[in-house]
ROTORSE-880427 format. One record per residue (C-alpha): residue number from 0; residue in one letter; x negated, y negated, z negated. Coordinates in pm, whole numbers, plus 50000, padded with zeros to 5 digits. Layout:
N
<atom k="NUM" r="A" xx="X" yy="Y" zz="Z"/>
...
This chain:
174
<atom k="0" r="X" xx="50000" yy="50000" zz="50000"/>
<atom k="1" r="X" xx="49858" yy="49643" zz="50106"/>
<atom k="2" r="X" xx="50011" yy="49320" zz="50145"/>
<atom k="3" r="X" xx="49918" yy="49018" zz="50137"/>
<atom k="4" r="X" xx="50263" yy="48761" zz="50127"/>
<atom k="5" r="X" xx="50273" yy="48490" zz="49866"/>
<atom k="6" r="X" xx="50416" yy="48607" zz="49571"/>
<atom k="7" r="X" xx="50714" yy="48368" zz="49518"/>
<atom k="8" r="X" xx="50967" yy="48487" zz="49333"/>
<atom k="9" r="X" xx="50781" yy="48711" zz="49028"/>
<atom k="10" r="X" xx="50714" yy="48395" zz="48778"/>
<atom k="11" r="X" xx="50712" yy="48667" zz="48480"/>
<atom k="12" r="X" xx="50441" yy="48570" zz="48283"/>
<atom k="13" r="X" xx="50519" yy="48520" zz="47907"/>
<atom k="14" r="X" xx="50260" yy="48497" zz="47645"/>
<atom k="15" r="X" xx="50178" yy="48547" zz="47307"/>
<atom k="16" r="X" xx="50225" yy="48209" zz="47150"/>
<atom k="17" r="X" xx="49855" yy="48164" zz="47038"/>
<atom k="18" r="X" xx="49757" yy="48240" zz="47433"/>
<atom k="19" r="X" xx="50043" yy="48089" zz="47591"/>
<atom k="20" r="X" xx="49862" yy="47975" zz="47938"/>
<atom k="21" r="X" xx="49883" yy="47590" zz="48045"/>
<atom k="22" r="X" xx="50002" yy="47646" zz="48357"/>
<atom k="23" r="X" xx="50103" yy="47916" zz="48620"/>
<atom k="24" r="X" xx="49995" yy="47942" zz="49001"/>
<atom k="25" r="X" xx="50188" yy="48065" zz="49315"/>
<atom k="26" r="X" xx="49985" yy="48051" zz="49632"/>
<atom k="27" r="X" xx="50266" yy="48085" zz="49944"/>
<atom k="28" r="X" xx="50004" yy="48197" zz="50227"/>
<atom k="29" r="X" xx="50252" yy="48110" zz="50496"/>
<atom k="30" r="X" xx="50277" yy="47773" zz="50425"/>
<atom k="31" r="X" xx="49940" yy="47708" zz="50299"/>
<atom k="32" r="X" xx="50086" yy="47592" zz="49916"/>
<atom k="33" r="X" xx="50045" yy="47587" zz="49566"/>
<atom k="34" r="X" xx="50284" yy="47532" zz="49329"/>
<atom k="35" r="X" xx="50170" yy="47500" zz="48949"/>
<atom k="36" r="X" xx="50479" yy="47532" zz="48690"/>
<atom k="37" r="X" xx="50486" yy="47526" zz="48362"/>
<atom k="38" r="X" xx="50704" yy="47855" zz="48354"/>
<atom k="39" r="X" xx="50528" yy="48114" zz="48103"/>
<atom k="40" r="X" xx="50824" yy="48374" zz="48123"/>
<atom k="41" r="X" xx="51080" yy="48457" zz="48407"/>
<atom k="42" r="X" xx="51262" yy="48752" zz="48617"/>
<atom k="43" r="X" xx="51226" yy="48866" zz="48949"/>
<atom k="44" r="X" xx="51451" yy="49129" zz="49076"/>
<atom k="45" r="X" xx="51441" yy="49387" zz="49323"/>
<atom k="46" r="X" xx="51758" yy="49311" zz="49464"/>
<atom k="47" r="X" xx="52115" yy="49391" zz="49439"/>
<atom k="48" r="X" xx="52028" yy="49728" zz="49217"/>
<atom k="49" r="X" xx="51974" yy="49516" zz="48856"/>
<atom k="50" r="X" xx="51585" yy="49661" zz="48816"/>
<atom k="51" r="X" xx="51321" yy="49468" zz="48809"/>
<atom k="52" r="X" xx="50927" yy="49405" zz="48714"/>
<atom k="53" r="X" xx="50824" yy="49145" zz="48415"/>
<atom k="54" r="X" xx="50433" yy="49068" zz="48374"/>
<atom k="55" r="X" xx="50329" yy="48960" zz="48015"/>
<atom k="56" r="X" xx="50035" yy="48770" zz="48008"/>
<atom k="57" r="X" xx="49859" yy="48837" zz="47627"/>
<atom k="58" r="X" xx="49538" yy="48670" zz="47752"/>
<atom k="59" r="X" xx="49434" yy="48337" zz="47694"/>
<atom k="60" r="X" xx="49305" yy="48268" zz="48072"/>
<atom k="61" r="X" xx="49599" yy="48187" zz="48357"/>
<atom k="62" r="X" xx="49648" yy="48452" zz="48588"/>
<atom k="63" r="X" xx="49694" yy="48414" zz="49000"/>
<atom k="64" r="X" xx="49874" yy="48631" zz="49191"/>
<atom k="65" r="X" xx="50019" yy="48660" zz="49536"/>
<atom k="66" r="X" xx="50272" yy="48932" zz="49670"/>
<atom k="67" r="X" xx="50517" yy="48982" zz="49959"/>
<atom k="68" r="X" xx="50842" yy="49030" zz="49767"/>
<atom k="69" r="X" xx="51061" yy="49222" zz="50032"/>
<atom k="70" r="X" xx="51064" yy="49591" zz="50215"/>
<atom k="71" r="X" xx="50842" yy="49555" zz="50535"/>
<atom k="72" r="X" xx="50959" yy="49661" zz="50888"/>
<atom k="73" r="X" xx="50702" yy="49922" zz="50866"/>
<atom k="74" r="X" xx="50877" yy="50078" zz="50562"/>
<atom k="75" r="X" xx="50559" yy="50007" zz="50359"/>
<atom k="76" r="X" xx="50579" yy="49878" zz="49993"/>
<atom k="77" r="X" xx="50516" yy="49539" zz="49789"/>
<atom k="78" r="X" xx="50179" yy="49463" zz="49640"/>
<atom k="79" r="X" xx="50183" yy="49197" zz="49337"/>
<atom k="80" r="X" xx="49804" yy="49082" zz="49298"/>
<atom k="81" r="X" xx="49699" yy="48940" zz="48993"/>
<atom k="82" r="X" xx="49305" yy="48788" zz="48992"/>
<atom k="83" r="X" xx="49208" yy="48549" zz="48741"/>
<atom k="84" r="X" xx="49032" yy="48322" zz="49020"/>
<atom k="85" r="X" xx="49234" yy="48161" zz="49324"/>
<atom k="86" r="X" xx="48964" yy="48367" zz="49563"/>
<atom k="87" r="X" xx="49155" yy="48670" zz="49432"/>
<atom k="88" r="X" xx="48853" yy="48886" zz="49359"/>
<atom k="89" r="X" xx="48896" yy="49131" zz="49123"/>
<atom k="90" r="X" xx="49273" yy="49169" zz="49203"/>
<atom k="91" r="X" xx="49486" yy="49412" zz="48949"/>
<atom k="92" r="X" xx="49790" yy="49559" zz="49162"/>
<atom k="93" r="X" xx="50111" yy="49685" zz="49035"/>
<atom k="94" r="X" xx="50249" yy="49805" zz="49390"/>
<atom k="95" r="X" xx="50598" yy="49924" zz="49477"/>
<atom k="96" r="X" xx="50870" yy="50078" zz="49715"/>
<atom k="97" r="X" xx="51225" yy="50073" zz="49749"/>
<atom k="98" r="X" xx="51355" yy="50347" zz="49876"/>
<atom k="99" r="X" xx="51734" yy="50365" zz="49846"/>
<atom k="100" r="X" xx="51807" yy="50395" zz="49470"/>
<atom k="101" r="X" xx="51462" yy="50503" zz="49402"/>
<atom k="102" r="X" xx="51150" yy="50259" zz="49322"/>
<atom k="103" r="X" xx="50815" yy="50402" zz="49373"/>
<atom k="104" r="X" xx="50560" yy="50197" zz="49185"/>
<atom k="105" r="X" xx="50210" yy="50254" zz="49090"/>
<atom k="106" r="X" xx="49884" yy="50023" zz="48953"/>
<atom k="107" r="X" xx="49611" yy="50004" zz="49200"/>
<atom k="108" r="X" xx="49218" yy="49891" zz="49031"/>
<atom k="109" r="X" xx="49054" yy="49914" zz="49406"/>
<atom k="110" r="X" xx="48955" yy="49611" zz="49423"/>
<atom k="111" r="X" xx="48873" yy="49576" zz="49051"/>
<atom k="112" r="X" xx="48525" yy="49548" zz="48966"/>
<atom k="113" r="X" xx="48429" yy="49720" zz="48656"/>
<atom k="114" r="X" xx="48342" yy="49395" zz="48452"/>
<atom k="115" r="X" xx="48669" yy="49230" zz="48533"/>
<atom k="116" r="X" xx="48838" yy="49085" zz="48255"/>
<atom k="117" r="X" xx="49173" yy="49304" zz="48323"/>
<atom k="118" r="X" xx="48959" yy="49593" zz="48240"/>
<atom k="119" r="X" xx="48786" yy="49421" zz="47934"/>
<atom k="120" r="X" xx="49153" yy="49360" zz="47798"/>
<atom k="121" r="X" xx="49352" yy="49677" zz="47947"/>
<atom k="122" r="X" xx="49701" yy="49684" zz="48069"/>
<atom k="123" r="X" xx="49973" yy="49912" zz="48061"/>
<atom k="124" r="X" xx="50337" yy="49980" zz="48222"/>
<atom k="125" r="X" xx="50672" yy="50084" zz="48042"/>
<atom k="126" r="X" xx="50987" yy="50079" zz="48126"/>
<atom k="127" r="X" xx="51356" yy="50073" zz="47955"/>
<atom k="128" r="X" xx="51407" yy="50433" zz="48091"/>
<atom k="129" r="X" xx="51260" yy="50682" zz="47852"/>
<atom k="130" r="X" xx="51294" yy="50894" zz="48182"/>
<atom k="131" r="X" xx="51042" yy="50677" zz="48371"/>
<atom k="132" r="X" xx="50706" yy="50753" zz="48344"/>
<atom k="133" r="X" xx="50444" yy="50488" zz="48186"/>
<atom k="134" r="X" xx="50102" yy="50405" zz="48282"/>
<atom k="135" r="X" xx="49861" yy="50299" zz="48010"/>
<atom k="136" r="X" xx="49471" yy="50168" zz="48117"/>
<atom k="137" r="X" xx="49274" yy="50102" zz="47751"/>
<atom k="138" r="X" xx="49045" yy="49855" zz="47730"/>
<atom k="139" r="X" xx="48759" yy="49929" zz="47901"/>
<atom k="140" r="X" xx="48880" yy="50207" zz="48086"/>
<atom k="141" r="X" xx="48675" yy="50155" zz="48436"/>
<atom k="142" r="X" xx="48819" yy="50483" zz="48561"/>
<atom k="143" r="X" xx="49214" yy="50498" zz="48402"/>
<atom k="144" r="X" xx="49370" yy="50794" zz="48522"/>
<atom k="145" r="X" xx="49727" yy="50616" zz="48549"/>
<atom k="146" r="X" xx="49602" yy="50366" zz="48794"/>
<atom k="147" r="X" xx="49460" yy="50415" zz="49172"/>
<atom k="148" r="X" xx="49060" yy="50452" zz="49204"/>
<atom k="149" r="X" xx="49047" yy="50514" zz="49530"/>
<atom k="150" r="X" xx="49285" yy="50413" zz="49847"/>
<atom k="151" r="X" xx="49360" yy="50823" zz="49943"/>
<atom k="152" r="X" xx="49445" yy="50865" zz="49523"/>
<atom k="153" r="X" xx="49790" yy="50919" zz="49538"/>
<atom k="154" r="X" xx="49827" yy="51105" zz="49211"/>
<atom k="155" r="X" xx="49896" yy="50752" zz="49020"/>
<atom k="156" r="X" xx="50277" yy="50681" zz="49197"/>
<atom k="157" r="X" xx="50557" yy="50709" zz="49018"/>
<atom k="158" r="X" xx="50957" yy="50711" zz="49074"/>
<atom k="159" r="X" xx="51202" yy="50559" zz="48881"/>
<atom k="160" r="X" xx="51562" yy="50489" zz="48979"/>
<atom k="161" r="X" xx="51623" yy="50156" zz="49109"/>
<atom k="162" r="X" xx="51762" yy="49958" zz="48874"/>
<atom k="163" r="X" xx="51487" yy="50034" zz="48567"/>
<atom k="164" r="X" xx="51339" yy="49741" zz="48382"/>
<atom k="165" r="X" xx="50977" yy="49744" zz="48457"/>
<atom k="166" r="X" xx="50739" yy="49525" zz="48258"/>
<atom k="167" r="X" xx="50343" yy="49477" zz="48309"/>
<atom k="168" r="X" xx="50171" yy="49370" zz="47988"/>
<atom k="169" r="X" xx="49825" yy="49245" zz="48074"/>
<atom k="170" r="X" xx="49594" yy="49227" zz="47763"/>
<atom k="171" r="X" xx="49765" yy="49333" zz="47395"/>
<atom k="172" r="X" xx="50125" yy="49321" zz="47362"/>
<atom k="173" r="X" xx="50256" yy="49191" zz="47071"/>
């Protein structure tokens, strides 16, 4: 899965209120813009289905991310990037699919480095379906089993009916 849309409508980034960041960042590629909000928490959803994916920022640094936030015409998936530079090096990826009432998701660390501060703070995946499967990548984990290592690694994708809750906590949750 690779995209590479501006990621417009996932503003989900809430914080712990000690490392609340100042501002967040959407680049829209198409249109060469950035738009800085003050937003630190917020909903995207997946469509008409209810489910959806939140990203909790517990880090004290902003987070930028870019995504194309609809099904392609090549029936490919969605990639949310999250870097903590506007070059996007270093790019976490919670990627999905929607594929009738099922969402295939997974976490992608390809284009991670191993010194990246995602990795020095972790990140994990739950959902409000105890039936959906999790993904949890400790702190300091340069080779997490629940996340993709390698572009051919399809082991790390999950499926979860549609309309499950999804949230991304990046750093420790309160």
């Amino acid at each position: 899965m690779y995209f590479t849309k501006a990621f417009g409508l996932l503003a989900a980034f809430s914080a712990l209120a000690s490392a609340a960041p100042t501002s967040i960042n959407s680049t829209n590629t198409d249109t060469n813009t950035t738009t800085t909000t003050a937003t630190t928490h917020g909903t995207a959803n997946t469509g008409g289905n209810g489910g959806n994916v939140n990203i909790h920022n517990n880090m004290q640094d902003a987070i930028y991310y870019t995504e194309s936030w609809r099904t392609n015409p090549n029936g490919g998936g969605i990639s949310i990037k999250m870097a903590m530079k506007p070059e996007q090096v270093d790019v976490l990826q919670y990627e999905y699919t929607l594929q009738g009432d099922t969402i295939f998701w997974d976490l992608s660390i390809i284009d991670m480095g191993t010194s990246s501060q995602f990795t020095k703070v972790g990140f994990a995946v739950t959902s409000n379906d105890s039936g959906c499967p999790s993904a949890t990548c400790a702190p300091g984990d340069t080779a997490c089993a629940d996340a993709y290592l390698v572009w051919n690694d399809d082991h790390a994708i999950d499926g979860c009916p549609a309309g499950t809750q999804m949230t991304l906590n990046v750093g420790p949750s309160s």
